[in-house]
PDB file of N, H, CA, C and O in Angstrom:
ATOM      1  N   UNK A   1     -10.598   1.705   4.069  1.00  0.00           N
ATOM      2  CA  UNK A   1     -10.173   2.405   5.253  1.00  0.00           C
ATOM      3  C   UNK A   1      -9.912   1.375   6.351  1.00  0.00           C
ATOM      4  O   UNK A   1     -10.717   0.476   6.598  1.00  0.00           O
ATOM      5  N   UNK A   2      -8.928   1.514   6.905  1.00  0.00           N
ATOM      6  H   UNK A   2      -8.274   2.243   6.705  1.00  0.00           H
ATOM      7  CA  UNK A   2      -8.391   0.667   8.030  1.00  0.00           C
ATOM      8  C   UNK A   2      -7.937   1.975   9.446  1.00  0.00           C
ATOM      9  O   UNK A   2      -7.109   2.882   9.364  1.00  0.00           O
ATOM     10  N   UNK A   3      -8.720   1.654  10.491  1.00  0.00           N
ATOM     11  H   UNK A   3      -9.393   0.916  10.557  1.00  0.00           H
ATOM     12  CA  UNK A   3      -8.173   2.362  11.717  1.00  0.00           C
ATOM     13  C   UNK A   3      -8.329   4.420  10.610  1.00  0.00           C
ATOM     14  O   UNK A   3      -9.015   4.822   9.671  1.00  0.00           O
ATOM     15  N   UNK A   4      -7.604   4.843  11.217  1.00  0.00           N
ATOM     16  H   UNK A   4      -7.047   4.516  11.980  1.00  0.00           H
ATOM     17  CA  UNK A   4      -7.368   6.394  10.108  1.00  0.00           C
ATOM     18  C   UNK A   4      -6.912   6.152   8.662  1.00  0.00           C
ATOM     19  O   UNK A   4      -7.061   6.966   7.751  1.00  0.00           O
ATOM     20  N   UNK A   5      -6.460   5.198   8.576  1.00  0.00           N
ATOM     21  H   UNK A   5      -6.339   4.536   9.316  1.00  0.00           H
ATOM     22  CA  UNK A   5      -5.589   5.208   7.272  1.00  0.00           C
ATOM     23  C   UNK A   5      -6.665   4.956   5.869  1.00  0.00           C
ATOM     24  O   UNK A   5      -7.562   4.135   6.062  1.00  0.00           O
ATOM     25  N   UNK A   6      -6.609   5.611   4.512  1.00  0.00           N
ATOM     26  H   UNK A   6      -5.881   6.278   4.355  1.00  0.00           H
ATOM     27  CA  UNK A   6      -7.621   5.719   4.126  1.00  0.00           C
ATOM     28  C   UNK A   6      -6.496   5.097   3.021  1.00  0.00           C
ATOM     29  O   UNK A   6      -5.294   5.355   3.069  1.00  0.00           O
ATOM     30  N   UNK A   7      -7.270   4.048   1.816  1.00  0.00           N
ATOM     31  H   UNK A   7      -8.247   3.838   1.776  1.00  0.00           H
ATOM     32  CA  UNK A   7      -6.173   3.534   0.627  1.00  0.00           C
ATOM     33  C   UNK A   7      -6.836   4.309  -0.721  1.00  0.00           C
ATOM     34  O   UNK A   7      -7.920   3.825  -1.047  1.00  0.00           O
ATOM     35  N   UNK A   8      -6.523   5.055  -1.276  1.00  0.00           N
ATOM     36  H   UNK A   8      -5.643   5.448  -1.011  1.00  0.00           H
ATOM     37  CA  UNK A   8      -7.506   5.884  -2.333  1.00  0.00           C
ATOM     38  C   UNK A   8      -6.434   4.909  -3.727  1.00  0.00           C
ATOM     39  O   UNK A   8      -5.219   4.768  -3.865  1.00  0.00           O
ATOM     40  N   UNK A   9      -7.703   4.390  -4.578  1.00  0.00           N
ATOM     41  H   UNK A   9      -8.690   4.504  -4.465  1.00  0.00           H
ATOM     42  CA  UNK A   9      -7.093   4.020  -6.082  1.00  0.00           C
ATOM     43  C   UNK A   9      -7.859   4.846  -6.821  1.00  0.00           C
ATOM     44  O   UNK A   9      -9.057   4.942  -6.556  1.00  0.00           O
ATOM     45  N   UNK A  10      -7.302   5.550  -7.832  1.00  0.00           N
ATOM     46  H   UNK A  10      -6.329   5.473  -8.047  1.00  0.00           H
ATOM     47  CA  UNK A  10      -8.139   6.267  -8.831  1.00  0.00           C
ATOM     48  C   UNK A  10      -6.949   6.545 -10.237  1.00  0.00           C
ATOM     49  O   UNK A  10      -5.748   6.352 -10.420  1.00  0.00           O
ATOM     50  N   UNK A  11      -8.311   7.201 -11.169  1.00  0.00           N
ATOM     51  H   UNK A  11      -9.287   7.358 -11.021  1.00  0.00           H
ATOM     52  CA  UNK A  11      -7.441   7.572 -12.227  1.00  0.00           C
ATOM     53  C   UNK A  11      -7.468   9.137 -12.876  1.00  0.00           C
ATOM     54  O   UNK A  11      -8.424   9.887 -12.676  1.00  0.00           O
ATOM     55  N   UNK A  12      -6.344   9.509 -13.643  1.00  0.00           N
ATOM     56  H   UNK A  12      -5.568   8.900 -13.806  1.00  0.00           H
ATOM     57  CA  UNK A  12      -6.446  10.878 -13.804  1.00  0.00           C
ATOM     58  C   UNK A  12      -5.810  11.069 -15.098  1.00  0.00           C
ATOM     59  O   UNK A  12      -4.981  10.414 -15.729  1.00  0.00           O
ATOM     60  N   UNK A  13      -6.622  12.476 -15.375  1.00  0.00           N
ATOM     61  H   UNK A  13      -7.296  13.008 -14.862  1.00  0.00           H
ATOM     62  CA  UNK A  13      -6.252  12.464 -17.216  1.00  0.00           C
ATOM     63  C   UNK A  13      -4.041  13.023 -16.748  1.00  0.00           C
ATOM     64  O   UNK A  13      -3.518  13.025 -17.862  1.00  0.00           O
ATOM     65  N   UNK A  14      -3.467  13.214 -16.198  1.00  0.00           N
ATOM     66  H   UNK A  14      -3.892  13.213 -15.293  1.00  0.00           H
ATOM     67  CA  UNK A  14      -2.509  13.693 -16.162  1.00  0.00           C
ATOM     68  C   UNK A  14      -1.383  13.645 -14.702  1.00  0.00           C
ATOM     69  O   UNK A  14      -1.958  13.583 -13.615  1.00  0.00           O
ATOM     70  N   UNK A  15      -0.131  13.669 -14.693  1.00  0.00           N
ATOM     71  H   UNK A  15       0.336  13.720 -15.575  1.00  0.00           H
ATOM     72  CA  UNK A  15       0.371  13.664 -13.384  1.00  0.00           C
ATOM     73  C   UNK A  15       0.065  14.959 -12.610  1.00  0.00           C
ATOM     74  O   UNK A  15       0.081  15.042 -11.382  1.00  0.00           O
ATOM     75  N   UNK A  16      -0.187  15.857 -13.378  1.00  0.00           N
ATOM     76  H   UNK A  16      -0.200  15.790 -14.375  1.00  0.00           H
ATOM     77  CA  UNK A  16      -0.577  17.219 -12.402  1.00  0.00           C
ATOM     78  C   UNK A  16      -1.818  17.312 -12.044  1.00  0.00           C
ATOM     79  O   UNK A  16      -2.147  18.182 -11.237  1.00  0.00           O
ATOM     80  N   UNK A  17      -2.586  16.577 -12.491  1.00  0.00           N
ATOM     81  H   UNK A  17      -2.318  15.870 -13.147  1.00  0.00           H
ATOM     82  CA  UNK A  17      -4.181  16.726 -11.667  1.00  0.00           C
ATOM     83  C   UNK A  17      -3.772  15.653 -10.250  1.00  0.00           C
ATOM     84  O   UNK A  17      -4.011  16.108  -9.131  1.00  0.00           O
ATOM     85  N   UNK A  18      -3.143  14.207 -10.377  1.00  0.00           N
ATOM     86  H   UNK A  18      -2.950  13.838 -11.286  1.00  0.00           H
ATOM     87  CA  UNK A  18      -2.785  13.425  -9.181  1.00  0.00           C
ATOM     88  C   UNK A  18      -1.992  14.657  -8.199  1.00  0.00           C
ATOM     89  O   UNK A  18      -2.332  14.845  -7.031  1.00  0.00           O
ATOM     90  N   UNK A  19      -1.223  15.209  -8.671  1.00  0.00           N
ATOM     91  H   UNK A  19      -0.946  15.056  -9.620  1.00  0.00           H
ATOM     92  CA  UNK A  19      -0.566  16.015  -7.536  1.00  0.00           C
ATOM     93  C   UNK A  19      -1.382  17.399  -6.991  1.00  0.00           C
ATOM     94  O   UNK A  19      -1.097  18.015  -5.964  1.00  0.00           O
ATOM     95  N   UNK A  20      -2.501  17.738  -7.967  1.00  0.00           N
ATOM     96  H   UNK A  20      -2.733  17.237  -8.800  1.00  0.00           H
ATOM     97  CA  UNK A  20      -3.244  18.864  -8.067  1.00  0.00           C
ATOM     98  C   UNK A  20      -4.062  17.957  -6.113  1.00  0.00           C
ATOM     99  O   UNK A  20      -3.726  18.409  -5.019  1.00  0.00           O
ATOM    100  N   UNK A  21      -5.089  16.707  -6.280  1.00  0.00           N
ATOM    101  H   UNK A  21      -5.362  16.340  -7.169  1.00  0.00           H
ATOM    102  CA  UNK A  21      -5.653  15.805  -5.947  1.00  0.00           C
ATOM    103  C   UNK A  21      -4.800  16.114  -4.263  1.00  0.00           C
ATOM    104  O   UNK A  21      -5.339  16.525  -3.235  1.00  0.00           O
ATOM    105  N   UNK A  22      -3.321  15.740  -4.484  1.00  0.00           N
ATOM    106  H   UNK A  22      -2.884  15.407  -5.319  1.00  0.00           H
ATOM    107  CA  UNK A  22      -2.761  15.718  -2.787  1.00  0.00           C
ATOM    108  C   UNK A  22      -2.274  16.624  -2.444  1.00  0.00           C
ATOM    109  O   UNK A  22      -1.449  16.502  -1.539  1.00  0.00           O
ATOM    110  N   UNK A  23      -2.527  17.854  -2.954  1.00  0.00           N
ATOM    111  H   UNK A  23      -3.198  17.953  -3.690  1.00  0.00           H
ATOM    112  CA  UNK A  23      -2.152  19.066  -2.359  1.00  0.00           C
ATOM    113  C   UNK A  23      -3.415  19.399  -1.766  1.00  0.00           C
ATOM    114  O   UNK A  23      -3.505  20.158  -0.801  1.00  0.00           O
ATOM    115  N   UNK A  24      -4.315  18.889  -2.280  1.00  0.00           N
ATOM    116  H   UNK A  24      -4.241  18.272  -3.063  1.00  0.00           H
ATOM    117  CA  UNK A  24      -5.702  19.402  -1.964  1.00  0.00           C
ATOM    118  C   UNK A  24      -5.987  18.230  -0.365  1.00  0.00           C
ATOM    119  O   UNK A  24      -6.082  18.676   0.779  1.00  0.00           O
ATOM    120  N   UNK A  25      -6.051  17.087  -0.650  1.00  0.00           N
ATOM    121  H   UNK A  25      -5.974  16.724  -1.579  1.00  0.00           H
ATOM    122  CA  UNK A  25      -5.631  16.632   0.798  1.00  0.00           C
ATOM    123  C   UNK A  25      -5.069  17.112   1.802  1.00  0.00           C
ATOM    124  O   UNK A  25      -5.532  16.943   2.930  1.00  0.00           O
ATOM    125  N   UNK A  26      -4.272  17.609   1.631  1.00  0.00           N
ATOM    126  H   UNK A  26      -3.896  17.747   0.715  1.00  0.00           H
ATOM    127  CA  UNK A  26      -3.058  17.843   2.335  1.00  0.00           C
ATOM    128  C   UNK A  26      -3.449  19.119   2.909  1.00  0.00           C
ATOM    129  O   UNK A  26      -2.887  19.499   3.936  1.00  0.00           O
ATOM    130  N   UNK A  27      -4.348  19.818   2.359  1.00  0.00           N
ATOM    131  H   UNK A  27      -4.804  19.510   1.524  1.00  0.00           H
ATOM    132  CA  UNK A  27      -4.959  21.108   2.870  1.00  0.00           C
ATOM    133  C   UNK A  27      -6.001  21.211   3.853  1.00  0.00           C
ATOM    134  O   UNK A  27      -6.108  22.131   4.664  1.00  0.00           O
ATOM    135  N   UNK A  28      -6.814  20.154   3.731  1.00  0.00           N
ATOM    136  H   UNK A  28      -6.726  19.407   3.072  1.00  0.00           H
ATOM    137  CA  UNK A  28      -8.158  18.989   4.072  1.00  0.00           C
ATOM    138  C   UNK A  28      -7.933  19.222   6.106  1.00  0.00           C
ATOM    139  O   UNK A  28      -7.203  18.842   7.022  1.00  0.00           O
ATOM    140  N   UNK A  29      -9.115  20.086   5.852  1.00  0.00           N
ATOM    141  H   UNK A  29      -9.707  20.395   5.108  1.00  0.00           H
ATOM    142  CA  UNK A  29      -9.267  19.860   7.618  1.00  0.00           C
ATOM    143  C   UNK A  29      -9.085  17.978   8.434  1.00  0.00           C
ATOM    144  O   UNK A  29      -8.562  17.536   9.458  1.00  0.00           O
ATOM    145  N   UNK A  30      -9.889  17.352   7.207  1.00  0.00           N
ATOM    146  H   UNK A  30     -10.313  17.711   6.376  1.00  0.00           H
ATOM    147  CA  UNK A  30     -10.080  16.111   7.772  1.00  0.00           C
ATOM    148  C   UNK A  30      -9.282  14.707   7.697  1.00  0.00           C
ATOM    149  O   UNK A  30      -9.323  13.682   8.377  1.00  0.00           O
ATOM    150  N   UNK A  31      -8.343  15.226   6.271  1.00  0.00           N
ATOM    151  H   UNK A  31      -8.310  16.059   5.719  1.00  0.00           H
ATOM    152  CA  UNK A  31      -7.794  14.198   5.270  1.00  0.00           C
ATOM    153  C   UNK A  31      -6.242  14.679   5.786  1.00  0.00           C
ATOM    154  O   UNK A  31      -6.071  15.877   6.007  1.00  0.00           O
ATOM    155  N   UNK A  32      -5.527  14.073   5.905  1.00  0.00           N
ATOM    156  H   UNK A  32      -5.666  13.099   5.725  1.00  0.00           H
ATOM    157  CA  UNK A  32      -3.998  14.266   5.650  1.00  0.00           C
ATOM    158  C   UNK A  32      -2.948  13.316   5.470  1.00  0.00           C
ATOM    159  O   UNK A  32      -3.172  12.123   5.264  1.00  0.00           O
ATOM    160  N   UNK A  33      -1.535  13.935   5.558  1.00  0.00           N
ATOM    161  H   UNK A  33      -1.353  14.904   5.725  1.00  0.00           H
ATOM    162  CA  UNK A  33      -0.676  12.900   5.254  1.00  0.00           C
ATOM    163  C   UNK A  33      -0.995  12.100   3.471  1.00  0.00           C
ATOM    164  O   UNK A  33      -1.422  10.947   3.411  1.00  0.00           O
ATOM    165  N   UNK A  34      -0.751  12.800   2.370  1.00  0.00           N
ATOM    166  H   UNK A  34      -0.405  13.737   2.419  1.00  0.00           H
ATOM    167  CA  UNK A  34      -1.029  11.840   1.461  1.00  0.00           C
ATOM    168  C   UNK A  34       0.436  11.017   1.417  1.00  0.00           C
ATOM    169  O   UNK A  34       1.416  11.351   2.083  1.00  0.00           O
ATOM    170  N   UNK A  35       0.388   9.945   0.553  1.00  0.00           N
ATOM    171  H   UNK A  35      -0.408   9.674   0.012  1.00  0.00           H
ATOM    172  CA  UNK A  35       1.714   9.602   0.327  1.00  0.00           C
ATOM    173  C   UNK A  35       1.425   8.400  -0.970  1.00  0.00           C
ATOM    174  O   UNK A  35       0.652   7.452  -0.834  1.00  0.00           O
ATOM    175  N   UNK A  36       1.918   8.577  -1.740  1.00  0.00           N
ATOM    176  H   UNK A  36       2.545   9.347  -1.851  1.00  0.00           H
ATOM    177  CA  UNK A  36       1.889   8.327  -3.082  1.00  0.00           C
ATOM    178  C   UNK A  36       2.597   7.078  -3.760  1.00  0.00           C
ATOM    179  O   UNK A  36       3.763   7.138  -4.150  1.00  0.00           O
ATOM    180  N   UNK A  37       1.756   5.865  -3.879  1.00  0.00           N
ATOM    181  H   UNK A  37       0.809   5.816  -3.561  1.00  0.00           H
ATOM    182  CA  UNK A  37       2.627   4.441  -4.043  1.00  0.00           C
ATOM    183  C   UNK A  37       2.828   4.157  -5.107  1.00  0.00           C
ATOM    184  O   UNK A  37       3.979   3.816  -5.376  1.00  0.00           O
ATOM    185  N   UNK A  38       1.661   4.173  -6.332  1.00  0.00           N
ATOM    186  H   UNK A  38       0.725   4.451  -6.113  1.00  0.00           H
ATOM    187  CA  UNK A  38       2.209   4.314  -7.866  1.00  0.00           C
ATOM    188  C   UNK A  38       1.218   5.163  -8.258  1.00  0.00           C
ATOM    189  O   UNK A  38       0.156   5.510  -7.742  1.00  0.00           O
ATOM    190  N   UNK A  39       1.924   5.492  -9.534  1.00  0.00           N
ATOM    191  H   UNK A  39       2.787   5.210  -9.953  1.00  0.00           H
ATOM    192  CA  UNK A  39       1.047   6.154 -10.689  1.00  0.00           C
ATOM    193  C   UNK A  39       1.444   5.446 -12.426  1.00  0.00           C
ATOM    194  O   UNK A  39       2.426   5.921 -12.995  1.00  0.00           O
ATOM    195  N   UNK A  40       0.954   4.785 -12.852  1.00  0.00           N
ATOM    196  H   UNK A  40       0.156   4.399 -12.390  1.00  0.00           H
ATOM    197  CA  UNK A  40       1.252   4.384 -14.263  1.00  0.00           C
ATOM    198  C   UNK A  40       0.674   4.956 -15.576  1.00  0.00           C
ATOM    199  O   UNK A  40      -0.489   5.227 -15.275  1.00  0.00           O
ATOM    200  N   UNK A  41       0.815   5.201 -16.541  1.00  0.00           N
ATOM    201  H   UNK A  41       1.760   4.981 -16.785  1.00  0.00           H
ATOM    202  CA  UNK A  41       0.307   5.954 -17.806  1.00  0.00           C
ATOM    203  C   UNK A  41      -0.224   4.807 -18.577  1.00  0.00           C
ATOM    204  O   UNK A  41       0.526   3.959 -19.061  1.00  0.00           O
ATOM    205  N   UNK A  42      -1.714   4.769 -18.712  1.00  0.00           N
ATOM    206  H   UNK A  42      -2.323   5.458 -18.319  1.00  0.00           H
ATOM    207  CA  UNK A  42      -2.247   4.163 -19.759  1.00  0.00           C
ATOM    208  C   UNK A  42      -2.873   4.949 -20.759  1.00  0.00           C
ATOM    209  O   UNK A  42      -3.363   6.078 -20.711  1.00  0.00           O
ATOM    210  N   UNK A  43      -2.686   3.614 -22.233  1.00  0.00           N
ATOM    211  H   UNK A  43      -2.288   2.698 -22.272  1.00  0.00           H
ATOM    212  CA  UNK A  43      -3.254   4.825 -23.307  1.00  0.00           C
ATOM    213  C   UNK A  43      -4.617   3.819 -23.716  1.00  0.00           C
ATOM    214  O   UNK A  43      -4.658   2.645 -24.083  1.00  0.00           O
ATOM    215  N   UNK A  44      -5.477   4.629 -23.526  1.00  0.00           N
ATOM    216  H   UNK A  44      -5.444   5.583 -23.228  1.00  0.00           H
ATOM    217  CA  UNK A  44      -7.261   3.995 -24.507  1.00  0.00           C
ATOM    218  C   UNK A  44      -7.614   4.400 -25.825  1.00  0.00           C
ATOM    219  O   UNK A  44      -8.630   5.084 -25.945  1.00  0.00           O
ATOM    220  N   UNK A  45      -7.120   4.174 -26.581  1.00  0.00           N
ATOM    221  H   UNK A  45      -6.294   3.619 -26.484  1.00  0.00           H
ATOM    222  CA  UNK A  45      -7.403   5.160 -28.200  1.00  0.00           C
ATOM    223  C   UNK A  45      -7.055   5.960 -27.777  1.00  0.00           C
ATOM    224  O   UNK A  45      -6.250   5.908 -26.847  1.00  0.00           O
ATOM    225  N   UNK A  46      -7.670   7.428 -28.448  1.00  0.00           N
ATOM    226  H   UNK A  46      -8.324   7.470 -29.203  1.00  0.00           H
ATOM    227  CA  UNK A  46      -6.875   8.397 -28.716  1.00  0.00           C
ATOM    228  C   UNK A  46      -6.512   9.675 -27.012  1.00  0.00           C
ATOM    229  O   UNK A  46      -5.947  10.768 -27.033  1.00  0.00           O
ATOM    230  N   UNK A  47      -7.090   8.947 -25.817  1.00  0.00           N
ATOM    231  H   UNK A  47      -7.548   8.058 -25.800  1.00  0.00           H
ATOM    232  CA  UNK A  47      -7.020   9.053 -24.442  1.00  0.00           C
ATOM    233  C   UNK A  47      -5.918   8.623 -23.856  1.00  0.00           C
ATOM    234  O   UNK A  47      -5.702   7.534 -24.389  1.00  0.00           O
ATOM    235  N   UNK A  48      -5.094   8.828 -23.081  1.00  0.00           N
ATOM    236  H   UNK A  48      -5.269   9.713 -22.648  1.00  0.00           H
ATOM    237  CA  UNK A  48      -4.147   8.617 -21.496  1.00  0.00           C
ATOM    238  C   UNK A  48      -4.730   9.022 -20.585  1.00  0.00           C
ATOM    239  O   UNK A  48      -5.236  10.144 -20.553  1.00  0.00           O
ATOM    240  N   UNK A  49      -4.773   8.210 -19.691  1.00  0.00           N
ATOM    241  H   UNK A  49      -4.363   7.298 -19.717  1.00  0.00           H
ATOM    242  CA  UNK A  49      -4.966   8.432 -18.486  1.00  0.00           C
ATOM    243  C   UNK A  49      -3.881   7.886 -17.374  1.00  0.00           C
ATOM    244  O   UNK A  49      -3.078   7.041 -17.771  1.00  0.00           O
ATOM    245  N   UNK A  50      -3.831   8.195 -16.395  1.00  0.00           N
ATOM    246  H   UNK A  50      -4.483   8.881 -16.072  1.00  0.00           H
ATOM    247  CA  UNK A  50      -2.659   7.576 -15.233  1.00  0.00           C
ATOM    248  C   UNK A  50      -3.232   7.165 -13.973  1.00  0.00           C
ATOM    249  O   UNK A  50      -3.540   7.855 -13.001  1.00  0.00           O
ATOM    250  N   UNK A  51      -3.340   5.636 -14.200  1.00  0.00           N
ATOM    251  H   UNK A  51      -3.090   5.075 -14.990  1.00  0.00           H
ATOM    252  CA  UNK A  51      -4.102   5.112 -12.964  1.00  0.00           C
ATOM    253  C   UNK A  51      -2.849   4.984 -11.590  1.00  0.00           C
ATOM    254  O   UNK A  51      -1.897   4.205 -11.620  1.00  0.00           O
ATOM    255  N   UNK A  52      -3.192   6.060 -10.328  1.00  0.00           N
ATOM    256  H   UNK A  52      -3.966   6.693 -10.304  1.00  0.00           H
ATOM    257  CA  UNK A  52      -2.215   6.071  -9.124  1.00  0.00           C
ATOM    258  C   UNK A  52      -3.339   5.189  -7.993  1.00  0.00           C
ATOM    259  O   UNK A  52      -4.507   4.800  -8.013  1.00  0.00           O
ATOM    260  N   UNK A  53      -2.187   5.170  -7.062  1.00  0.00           N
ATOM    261  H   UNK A  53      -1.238   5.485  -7.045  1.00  0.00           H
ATOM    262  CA  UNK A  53      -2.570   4.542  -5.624  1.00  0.00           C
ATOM    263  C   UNK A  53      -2.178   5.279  -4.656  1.00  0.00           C
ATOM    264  O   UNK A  53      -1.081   5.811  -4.821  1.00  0.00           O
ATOM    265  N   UNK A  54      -2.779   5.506  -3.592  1.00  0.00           N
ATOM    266  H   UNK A  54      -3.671   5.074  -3.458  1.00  0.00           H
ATOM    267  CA  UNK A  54      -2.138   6.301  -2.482  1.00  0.00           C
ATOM    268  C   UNK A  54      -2.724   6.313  -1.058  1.00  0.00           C
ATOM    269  O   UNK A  54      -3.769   5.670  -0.967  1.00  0.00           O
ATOM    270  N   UNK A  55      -2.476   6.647  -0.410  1.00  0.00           N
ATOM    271  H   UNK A  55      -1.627   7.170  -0.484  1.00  0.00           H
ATOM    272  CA  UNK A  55      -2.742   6.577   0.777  1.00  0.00           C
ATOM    273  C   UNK A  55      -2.742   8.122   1.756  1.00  0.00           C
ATOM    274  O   UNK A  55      -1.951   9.049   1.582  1.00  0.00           O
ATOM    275  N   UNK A  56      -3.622   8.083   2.577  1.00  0.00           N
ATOM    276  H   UNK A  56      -4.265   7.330   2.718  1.00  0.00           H
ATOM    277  CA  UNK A  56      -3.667   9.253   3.474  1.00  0.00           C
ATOM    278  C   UNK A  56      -4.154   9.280   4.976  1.00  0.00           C
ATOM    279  O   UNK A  56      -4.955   8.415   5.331  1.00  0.00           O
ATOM    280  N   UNK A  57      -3.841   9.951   5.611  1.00  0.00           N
ATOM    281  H   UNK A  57      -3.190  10.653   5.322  1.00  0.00           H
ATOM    282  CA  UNK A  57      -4.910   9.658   7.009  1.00  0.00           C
ATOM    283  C   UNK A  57      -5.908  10.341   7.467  1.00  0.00           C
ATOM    284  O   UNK A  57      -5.848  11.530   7.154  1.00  0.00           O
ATOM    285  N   UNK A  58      -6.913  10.004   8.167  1.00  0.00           N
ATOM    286  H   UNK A  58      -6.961   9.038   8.422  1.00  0.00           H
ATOM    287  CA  UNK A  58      -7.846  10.675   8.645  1.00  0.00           C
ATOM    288  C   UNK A  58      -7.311  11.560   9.733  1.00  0.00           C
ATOM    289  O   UNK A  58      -6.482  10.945  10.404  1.00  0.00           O
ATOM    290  N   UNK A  59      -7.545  13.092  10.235  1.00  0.00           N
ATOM    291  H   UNK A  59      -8.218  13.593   9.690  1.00  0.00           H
ATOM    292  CA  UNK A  59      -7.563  13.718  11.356  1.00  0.00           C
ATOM    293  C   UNK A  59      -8.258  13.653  11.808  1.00  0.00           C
ATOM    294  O   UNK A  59      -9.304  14.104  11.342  1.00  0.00           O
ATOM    295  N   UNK A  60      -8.231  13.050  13.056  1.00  0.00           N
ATOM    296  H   UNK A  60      -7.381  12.684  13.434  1.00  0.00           H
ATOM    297  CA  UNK A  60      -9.797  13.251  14.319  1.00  0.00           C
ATOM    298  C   UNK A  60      -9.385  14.259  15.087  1.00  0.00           C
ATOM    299  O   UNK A  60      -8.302  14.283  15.671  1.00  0.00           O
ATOM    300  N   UNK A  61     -10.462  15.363  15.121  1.00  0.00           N
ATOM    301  H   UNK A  61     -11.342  15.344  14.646  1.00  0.00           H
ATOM    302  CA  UNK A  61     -10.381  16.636  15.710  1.00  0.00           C
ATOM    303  C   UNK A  61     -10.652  16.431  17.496  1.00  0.00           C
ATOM    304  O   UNK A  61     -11.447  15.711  18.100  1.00  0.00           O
ATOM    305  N   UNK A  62      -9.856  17.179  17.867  1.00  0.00           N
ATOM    306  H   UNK A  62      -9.211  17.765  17.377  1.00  0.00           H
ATOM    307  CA  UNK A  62     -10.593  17.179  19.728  1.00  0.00           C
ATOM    308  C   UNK A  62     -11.831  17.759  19.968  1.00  0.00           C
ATOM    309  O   UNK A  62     -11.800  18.968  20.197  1.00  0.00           O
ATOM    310  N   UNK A  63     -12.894  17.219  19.976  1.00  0.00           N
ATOM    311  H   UNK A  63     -12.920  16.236  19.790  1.00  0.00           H
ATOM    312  CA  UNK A  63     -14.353  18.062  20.265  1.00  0.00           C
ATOM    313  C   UNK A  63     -13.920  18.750  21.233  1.00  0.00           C
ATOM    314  O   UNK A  63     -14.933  19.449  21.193  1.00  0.00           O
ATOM    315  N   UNK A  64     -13.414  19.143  21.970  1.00  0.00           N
ATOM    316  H   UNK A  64     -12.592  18.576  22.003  1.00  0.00           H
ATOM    317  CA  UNK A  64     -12.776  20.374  22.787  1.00  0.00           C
ATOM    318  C   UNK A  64     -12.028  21.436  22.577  1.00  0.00           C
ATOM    319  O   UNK A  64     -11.801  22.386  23.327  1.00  0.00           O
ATOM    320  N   UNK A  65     -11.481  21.109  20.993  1.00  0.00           N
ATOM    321  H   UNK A  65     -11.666  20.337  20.385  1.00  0.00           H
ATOM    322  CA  UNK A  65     -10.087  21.965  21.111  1.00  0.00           C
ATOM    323  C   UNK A  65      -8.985  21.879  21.715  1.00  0.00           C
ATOM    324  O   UNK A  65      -8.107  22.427  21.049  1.00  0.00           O
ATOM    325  N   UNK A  66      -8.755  21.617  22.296  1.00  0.00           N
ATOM    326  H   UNK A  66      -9.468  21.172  22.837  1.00  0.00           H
ATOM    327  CA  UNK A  66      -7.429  20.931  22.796  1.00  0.00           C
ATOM    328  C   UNK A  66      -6.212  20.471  21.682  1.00  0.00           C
ATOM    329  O   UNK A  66      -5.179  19.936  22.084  1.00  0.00           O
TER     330      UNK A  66
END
């Protein structure tokens, strides 16, 4: 994490769980803005997985409302 900006690396059995992952951000009282730098398909024996990178920002709320 730098300033709001948050760098998320992870891995996922599929491209629809990564997109499952930033819709769910993207919904995120706290989390937003995803934006998506790679995703690659690796295979481990009889497993794939797709290791992505991405990025999102933090929302800081107005303790006032405002």
């Amino acid at each position: 994490m730098k300033r709001q900006n948050l760098s998320i690396n992870g891995s996922a059995e599929s491209n629809a769980r990564v997109s499952a992952y930033m819709r769910n951000i993207d919904s995120s009282e706290w989390i937003g803005n995803p934006r998506l730098s790679i995703i690659t398909g690796k295979s481990s024996g009889p497993s794939r997985t797709n290791d992505f990178k991405l990025s999102a920002s933090q929302i800081i709320k107005n303790p006032y409302g405002e």
